[in-house]
MARTOR-752047 format. One record per residue (C-alpha): residue number from 1; residue in one letter; x, y, z. Coordinates in steps of 0.05 Angstrom, whole numbers, plus 5000, padded with zeros to 4 digits. Example, Ala and Ser with C-alpha at 12.3 -4.5 7.8 and 13.67 -1.06 7.14 Angstrom:
<nodes>
<1; "a"; <5246; 4910; 5156>>
<2; "s"; <5273; 4979; 5143>>
</nodes>
This chain:
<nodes>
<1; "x"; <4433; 3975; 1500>>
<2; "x"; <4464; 4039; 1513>>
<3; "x"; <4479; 4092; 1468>>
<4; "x"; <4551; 4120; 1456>>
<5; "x"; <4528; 4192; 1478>>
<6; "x"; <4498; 4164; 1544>>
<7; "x"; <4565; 4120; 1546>>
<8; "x"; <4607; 4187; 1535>>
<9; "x"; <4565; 4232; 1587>>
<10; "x"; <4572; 4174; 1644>>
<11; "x"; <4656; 4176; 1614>>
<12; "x"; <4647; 4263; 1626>>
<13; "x"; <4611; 4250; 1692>>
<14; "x"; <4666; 4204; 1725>>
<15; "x"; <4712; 4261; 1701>>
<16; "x"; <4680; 4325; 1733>>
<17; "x"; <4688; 4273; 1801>>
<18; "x"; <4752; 4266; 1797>>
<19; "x"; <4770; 4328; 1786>>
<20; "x"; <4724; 4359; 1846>>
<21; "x"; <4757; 4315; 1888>>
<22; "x"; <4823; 4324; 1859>>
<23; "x"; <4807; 4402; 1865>>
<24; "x"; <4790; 4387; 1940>>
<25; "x"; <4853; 4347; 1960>>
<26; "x"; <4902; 4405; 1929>>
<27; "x"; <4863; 4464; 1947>>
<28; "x"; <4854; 4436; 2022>>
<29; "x"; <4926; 4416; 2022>>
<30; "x"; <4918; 4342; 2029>>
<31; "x"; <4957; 4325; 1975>>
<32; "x"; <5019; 4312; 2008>>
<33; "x"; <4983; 4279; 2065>>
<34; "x"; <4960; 4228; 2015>>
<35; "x"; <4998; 4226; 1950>>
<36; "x"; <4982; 4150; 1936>>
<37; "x"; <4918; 4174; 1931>>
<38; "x"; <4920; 4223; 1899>>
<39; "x"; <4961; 4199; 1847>>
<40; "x"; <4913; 4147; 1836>>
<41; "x"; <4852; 4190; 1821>>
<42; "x"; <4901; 4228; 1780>>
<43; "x"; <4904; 4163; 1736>>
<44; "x"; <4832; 4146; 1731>>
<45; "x"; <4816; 4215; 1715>>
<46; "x"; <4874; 4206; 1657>>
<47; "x"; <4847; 4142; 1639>>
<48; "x"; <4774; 4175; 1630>>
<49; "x"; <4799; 4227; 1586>>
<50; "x"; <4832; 4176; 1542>>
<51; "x"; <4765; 4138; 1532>>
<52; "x"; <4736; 4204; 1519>>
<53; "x"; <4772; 4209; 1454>>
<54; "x"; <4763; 4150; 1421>>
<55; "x"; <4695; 4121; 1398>>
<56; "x"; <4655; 4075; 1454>>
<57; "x"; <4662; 4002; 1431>>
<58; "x"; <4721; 4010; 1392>>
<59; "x"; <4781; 3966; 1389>>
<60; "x"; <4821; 4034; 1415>>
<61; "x"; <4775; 4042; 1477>>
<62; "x"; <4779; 3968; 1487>>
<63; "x"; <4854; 3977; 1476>>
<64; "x"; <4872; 4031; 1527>>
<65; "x"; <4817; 4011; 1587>>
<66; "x"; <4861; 3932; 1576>>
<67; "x"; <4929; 3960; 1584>>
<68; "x"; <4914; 4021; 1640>>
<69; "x"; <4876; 3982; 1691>>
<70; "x"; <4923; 3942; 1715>>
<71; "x"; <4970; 4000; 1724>>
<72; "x"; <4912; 4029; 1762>>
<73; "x"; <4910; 3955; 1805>>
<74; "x"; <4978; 3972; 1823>>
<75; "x"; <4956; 4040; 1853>>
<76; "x"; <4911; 4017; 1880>>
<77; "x"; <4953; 3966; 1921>>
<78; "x"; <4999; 4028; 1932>>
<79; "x"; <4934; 4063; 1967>>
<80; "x"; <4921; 4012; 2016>>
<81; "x"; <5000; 4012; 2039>>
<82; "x"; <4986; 4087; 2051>>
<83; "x"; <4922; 4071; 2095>>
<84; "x"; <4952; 4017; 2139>>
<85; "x"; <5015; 4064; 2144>>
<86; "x"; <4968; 4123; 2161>>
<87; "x"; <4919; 4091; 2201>>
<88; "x"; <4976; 4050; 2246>>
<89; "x"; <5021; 4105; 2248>>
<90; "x"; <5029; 4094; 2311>>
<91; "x"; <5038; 4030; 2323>>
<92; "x"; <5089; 4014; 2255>>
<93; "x"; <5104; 3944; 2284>>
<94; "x"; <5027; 3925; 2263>>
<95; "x"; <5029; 3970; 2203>>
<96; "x"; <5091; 3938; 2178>>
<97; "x"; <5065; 3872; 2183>>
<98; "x"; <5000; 3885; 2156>>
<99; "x"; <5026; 3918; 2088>>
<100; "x"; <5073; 3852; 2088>>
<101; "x"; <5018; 3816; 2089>>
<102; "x"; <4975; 3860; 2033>>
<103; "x"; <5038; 3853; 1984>>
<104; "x"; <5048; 3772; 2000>>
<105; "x"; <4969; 3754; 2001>>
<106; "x"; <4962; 3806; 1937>>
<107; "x"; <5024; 3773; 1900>>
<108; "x"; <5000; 3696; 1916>>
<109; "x"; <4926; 3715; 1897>>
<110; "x"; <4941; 3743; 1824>>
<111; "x"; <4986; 3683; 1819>>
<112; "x"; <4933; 3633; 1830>>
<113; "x"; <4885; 3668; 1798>>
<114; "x"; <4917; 3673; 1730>>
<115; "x"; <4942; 3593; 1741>>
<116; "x"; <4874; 3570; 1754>>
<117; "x"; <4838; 3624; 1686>>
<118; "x"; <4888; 3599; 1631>>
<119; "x"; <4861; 3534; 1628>>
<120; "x"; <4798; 3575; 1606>>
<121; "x"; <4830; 3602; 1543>>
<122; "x"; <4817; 3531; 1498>>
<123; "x"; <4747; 3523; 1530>>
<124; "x"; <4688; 3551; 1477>>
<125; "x"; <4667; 3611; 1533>>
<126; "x"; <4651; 3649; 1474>>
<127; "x"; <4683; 3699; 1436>>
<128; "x"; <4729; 3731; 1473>>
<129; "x"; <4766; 3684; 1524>>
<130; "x"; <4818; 3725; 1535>>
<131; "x"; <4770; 3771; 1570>>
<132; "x"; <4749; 3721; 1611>>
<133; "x"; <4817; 3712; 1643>>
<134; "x"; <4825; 3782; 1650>>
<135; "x"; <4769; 3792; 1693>>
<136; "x"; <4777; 3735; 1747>>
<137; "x"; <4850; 3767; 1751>>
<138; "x"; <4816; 3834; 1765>>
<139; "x"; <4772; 3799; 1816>>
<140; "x"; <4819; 3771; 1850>>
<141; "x"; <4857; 3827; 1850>>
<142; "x"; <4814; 3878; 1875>>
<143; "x"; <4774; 3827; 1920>>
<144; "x"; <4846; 3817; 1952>>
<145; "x"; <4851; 3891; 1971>>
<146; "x"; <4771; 3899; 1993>>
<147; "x"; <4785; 3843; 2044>>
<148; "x"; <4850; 3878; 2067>>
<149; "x"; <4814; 3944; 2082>>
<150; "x"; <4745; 3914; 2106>>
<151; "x"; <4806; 3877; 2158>>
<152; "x"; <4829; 3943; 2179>>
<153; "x"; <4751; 3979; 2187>>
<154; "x"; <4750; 3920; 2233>>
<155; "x"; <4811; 3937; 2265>>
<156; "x"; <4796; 4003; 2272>>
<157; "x"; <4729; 3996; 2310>>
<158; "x"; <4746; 3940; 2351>>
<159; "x"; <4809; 3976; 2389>>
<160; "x"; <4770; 4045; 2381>>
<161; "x"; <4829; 4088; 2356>>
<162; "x"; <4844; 4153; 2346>>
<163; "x"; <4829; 4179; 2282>>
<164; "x"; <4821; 4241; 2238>>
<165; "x"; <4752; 4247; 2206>>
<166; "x"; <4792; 4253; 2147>>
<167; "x"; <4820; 4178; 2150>>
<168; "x"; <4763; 4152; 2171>>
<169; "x"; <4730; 4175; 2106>>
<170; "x"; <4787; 4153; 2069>>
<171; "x"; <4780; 4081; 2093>>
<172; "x"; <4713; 4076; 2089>>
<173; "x"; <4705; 4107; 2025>>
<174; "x"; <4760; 4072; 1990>>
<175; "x"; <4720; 4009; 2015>>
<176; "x"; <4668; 4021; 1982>>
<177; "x"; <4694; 4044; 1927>>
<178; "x"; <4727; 3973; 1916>>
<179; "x"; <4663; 3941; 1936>>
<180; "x"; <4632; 3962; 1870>>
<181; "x"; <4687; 3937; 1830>>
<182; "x"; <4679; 3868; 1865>>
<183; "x"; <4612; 3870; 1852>>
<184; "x"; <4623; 3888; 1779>>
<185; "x"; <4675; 3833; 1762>>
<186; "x"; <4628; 3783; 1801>>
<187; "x"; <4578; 3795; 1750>>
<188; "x"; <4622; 3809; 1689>>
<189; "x"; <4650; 3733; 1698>>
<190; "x"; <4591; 3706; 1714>>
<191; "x"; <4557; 3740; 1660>>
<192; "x"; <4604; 3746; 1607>>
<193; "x"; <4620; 3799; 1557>>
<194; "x"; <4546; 3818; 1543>>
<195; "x"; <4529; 3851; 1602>>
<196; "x"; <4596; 3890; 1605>>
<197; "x"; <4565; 3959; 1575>>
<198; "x"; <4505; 3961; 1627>>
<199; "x"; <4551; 3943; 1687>>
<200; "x"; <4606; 3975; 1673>>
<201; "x"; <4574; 4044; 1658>>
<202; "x"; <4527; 4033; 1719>>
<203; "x"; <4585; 4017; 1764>>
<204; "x"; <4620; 4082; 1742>>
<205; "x"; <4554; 4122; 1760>>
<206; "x"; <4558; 4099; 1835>>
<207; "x"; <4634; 4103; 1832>>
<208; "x"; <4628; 4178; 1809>>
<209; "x"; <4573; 4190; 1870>>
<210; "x"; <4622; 4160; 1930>>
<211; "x"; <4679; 4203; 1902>>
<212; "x"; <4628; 4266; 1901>>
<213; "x"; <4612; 4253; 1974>>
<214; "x"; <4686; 4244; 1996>>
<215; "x"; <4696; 4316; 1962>>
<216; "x"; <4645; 4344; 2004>>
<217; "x"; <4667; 4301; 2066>>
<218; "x"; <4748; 4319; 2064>>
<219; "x"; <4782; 4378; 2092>>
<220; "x"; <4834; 4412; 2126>>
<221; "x"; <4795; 4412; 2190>>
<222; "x"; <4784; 4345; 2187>>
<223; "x"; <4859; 4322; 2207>>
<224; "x"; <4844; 4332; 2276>>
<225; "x"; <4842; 4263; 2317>>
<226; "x"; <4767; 4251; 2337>>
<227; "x"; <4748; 4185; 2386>>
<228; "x"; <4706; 4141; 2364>>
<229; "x"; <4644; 4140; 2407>>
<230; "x"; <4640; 4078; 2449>>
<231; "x"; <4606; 4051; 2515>>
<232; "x"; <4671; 4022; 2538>>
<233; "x"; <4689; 4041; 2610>>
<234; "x"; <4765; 4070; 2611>>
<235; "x"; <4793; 3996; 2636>>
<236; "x"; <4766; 3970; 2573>>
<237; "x"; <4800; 4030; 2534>>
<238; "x"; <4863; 4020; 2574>>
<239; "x"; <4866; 3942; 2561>>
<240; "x"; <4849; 3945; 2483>>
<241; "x"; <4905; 3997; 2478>>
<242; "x"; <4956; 3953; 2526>>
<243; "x"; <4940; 3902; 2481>>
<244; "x"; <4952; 3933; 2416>>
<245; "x"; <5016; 3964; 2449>>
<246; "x"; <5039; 3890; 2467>>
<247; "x"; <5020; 3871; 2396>>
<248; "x"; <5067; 3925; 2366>>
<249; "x"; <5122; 3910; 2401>>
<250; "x"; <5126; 3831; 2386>>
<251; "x"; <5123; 3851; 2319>>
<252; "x"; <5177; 3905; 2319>>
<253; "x"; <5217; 3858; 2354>>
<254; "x"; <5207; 3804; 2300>>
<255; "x"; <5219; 3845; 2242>>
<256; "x"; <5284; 3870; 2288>>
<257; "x"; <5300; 3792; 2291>>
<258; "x"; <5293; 3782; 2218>>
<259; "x"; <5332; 3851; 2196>>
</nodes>
């Protein structure tokens, strides 16, 4: 079991991460190239120092981590928009569909998920069922959005586009990010409530470490469109991007069609 200082220096840890990478975004002037993300570091870091102040394992801790996450879920959400908008700019017939897609597949996922826990909540799955619920809606919830941006990693390196090293980072940091969380609520419902302290505080540890290496990783300099490296000869390269170009104009027409 883990003490409450060890609890509170992990809590302080997370904190100094988000706020180096925080520091990084403004200073560096990415801010306004990613506000959905940076708004929603801006609210774990918030979230962090409202843990801080109340005692670990308290109904108050318990309390305010219940009702902020899933303002943080929503964020989140808000942050993958931004990446298929930013990572499709341009092509915005695919980008449109694919954040139609995130919100639709997001929506019908928390739905189910929810339908398929309450049953759960007269079943003896000891003492707190209620928490049970909560964390299969988390799962689904941020396993939803991991399989949405492991989708467009795949997109991305199967047409080979044009990206800043900035966005690539982005993507493939926010990935991982999620995976943890995935991982966490795997184990947290599979588990139950008595492993919650060691996983949670050991998920926050790695969490705290990816968002360390994305402040040391981000830039100014790193807007600049680099290619992905690739053996492709330049009719391959021509064909995926004819293709994509095909792709984003059936689309545009279709949402054209249905406007």
């Amino acid at each position: 079991m883990h003490s409450d200082s060890w609890a509170k220096g992990v809590i302080v840890f997370l904190m100094v991460c988000h706020g180096a990478l925080l520091w990084r975004l403004l200073s560096e002037k990415l801010a306004r190239v990613y506000p959905f993300l940076t708004i929603f570091l801006s609210a774990e870091a918030l979230q962090s120092v409202a843990l801080l102040a109340v005692p670990y394992r308290s109904n108050a801790y318990a309390w305010i981590y219940l009702s902020s996450t899933p303002l943080i879920w929503v964020l989140a959400y808000l942050v993958v928009l931004e990446l298929y908008r930013l990572i499709l700019e341009d092509y915005p017939g695919i980008a449109s569909a694919g954040r139609t897609a995130v919100s639709w597949s997001m929506g019908l996922a928390l739905v189910v998920s929810v339908a398929y826990a309450v049953p759960d909540l007269g079943a003896p799955r000891g003492q707190f069922p209620i928490l049970h619920i909560y964390f299969i809606a988390e799962r689904s919830t941020v396993l939803g959005l991991l399989l949405f941006l492991v989708l467009i990693q795949v997109f991305l390196l199967h047409y080979r586009l044009r990206l800043s090293r900035n966005r690539m980072v982005y993507a493939t940091g926010y990935a991982l990010y999620f995976g943890i969380v995935v991982a966490q609520d795997v184990i947290l419902t599979g588990l139950g409530i008595r492993v919650a302290d060691s996983v949670g505080l050991g998920t926050a540890v790695v969490g705290s470490v990816i968002l360390l290496v994305g402040t040391a990783l981000l830039g100014s300099k790193g807007e600049a469109r680099v290619q992905l490296e690739t053996t492709d000869s330049s009719a391959d390269r021509l064909r995926l991007q004819q293709q994509l170009t095909d792709i984003n104009r059936l689309l545009s027409k279709a949402a054209r069609g249905r406007g």
